[in-house]
C-alpha positions, 0 to 999 in steps of 0.5 A, spaced: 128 708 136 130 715 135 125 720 133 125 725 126 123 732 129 120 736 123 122 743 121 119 746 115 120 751 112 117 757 109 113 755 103 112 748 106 107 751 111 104 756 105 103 748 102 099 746 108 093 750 106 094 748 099 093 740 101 087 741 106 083 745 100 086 739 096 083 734 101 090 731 103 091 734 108 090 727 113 094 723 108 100 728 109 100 728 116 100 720 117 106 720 112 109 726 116 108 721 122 112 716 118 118 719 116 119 721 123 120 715 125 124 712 119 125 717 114 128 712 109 121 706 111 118 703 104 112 703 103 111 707 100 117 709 095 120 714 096 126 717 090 133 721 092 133 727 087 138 728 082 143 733 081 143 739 085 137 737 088 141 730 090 141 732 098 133 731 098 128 726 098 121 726 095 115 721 097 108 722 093 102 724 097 097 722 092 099 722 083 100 730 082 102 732 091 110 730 093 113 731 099 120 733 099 125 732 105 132 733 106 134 728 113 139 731 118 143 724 120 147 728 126 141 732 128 136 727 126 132 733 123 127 732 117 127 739 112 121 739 110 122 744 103 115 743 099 109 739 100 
């Protein structure tokens, strides 16, 4: 099985603090490790966003956190563009 690398982008890396001051930041990086290995694995469900952010996919870290991702099939790179 091939694995994800993981890029973030630069308001991903500012909502690092944020979710280890929220406590999450564990549960984040088992979800993290998951999508590495399979970006399309359920459970837990994930959503393809609508109109013009369709490219993107969104998992919920916890009822008010999302993780949000855009996958590179070609690559096999995952985007992460907030968390």
């Amino acid at each position: 099985m091939v694995e994800y690398k993981i890029i973030f982008s630069k308001l991903a890396d500012k909502d690092k603090k944020l979710l280890k001051q929220a406590g999450l930041e564990e549960k984040t990086i088992n979800m993290l490790d998951m999508i590495s290995e399979n970006p399309y694995q359920t459970p837990p469900t994930y959503e393809k966003l609508k109109g013009n952010l369709d490219s993107l996919f969104s998992r919920r870290i916890s009822l008010q956190h999302r993780l949000v991702y855009k996958v590179y099939e070609d690559t096999k790179e995952i985007f992460i563009v907030r968390m």
